[in-house]
Residue, then its C-alpha position, 0 to 999 in steps of 0.5 A: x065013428x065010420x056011420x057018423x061022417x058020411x062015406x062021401x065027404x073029405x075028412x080033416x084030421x089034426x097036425x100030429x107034429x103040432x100037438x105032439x110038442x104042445x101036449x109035450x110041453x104042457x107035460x113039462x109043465x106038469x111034471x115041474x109042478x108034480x115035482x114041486x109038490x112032492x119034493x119041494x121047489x128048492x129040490x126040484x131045481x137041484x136035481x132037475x137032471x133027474x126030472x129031466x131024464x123022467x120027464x123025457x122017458x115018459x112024456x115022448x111017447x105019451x105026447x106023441x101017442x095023444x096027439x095020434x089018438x087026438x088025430x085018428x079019433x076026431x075028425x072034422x068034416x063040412x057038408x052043405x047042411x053043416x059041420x061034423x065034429x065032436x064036443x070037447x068030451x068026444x060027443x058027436x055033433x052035428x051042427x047045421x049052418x043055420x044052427x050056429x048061435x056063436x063061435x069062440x076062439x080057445x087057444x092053449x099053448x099053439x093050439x087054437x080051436x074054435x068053440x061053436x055053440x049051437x041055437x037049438x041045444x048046449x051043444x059046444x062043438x070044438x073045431x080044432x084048426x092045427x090041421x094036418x091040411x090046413x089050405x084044403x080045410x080053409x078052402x072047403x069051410x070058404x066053399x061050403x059056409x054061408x056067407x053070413x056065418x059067424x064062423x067065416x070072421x074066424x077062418x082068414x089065412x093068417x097071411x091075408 
């Protein structure tokens, strides 16, 4: 990981609040379903204390636990030859500016990554924008992006 990002470039990692409570309520979700499966629908509502109580014991630290390894183990990071990142099943990516074929926007719950495919390979390098710096992480994409890159369509502030 260290020989990856060079030494001299600012490294971007994700928001550990916003992907705690969206990992947190995606594990909702599948305990419900889970719960379901195994003792019906009808029963799982009679005693959704029960759920309830696993739900919490277990989810918390594991939501809290993903989104910190999410956070420490794929960070982002810009240069003037292109983005340094990771492909959805943790690859390291290089991608040059003049090498991005399209980007895509992929949201799940309020986590919104970017999809950039690449021209040269079927390289996919997500993007996740639920910084922990977002204003810096805009600032230096808007300083080091060419002006006619795809991916500038996607980055405005969300207040502009």
């Amino acid at each position: 990981m260290a020989a990856f990002i060079p030494s001299e470039l600012k490294r971007f990692r994700t928001s550990i609040v916003a992907g705690t409570i969206s990992i947190f309520l995606i594990v909702a979700v599948f305990t419900f379903i889970g719960g379901s499966l195994r003792h019906g629908f009808v029963d799982t509502l009679l005693n959704w204390r029960n759920l309830l109580h696993t739900y919490l014991f277990l989810s918390a630290p594991l939501s809290l636990f993903s989104s910190l390894m999410l956070s420490l183990f794929n960070p982002v990071a810009f240069s003037n030859e292109g983005i340094y990142g990771y492909s959805v099943n943790g690859k390291k990516i290089l991608l040059l500016w003049e090498g991005i074929l399209q980007v895509r926007k992929f949201t799940l719950l309020n986590l919104t990554w970017l999809r950039i495919y690449s021209k040269a390979d079927k390289n996919v390098l997500w993007l996740p924008l639920f910084q922990a710096r977002p204003a810096e992480f805009l600032h230096e994409i808007g300083k080091l992006a060419p002006a006619d890159s795809p991916i500038r369509n996607f980055l405005k502030p969300k207040n502009a």
